[in-house]
N, C-alpha and C positions, 0 to 999 in steps of 0.2 A: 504494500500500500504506500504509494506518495505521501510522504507527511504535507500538512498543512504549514505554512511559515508559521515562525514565535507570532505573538503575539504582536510585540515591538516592530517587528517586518510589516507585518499584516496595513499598522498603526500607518506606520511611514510611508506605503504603498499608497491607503487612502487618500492622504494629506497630501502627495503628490499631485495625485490624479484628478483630473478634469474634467476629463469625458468618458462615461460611458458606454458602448453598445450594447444593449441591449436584446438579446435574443429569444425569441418568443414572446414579447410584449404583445398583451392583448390589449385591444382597446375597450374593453371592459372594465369600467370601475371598480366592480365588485370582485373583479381577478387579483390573486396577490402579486403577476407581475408587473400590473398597472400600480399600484399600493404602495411596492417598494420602490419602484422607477419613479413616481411622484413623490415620495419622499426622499429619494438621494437629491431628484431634481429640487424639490426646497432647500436639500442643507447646500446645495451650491455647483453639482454636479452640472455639465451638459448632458443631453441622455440622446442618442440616436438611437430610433425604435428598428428593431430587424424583424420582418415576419413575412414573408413571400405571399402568404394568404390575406394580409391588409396591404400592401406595398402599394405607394402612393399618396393613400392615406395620411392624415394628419393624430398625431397621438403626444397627449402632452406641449401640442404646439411646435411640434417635430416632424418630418414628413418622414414615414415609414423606407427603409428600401427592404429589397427583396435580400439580398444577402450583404453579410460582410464584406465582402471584397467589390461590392459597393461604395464602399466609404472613400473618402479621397482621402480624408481631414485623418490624422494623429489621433488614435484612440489608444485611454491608456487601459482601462479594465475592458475587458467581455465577460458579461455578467449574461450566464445560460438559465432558462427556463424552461427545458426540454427532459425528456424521460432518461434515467441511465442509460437506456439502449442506445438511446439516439445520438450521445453525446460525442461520439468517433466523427461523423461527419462536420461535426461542427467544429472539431479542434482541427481536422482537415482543412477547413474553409478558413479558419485562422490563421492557418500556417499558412496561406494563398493572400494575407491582406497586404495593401501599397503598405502599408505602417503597424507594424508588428505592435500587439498590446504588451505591457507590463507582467499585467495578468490576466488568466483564466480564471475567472471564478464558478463555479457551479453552484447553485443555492441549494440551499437546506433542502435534505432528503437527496440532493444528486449528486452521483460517484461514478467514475467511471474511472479503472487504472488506466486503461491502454488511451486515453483522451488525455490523464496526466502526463503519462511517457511523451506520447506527441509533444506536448507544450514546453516540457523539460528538456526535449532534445533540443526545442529551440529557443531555450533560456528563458521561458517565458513562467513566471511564478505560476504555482497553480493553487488553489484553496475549491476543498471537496466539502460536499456537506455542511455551506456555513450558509447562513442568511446576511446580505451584504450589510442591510440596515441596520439588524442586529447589529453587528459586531461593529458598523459605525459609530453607534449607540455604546456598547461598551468598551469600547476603545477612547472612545470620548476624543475622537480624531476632532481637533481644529479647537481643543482646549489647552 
C-alpha cells in the first residue's frame, strides 16, 4: 500500500496549491462532490470541474471540460471522485496532462494501489482514502 504523506506534507501541499481539478464533479448540490468543490472553492481554491457527461456546462461558475488533458492552465491537486475501479484510467489521463499536478488525491473511501504507483513513478504525491476538506479543516492549512 502507498502510504499517505505526514501530515506536515499533506499541510504544505494545500497551502501551496491553487487550483484544483476536479474529477467527477457533479452539478448537483446535494452530491458531496459539489459540497467539497464549493467548499475548497470558498476557502480560496480555483476549482476546474472534469466530467465528460456535463462538459460545457457551467459548475461552481466554472465551465466543465470533458477531460484532464483538457486543461491548459497549471493544476496543482487532482482531487478524484470516481469508484476504486475506475481510478487506473484517471491516473493515466494524469500522467497525459500539459502541467503535471503536485498531487493525486483520491477522496474518502477511494484507493487504488496501481493508480498510486502510476502517480509515484511520476513524482506526483499521492493521498488515498482522505477527504480533501476534511483534512483542510484539520490541518488548519492557511493558519
Amino acid at each position: 500500500m502507498v502510504q499517505n504523506p505526514s501530515n506536515e506534507v499533506r499541510k504544505g501541499l494545500l497551502e501551496e496549491a491553487k487550483t484544483i481539478a476536479v474529477v467527477g464533479l457533479s452539478n448537483k448540490p446535494d452530491r458531496t462532490s459539489y459540497m467539497i468543490a464549493d467548499a475548497m472553492q470558498h476557502a480560496g481554491y480555483r476549482i476546474i470541474p472534469v466530467n465528460p457527461i456535463i462538459a460545457g456546462e457551467t459548475v461552481l461558475g466554472e465551465k466543465v471540460v470533458a477531460s484532464l488533458t483538457e486543461i491548459d492552465e497549471p493544476v496543482d491537486i487532482v482531487n478524484v471522485f470516481r469508484k476504486s475501479e475506475d481510478i487506473v484510467p484517471v491516473a493515466e489521463e494524469t500522467k497525459k496532462m500539459k502541467h503535471k499536478p503536485k498531487v493525486f488525491w483520491m477522496q474518502q473511501g477511494i484507493s487504488n494501489d496501481d493508480a498510486a504507483a502510476l502517480m509515484s513513478e511520476e513524482g506526483i504525491a499521492v493521498v488515498n482514502d482522505m477527504c480533501i476538506k476534511v483534512d483542510h479543516a484539520l490541518l488548519r492549512v492557511g493558519k
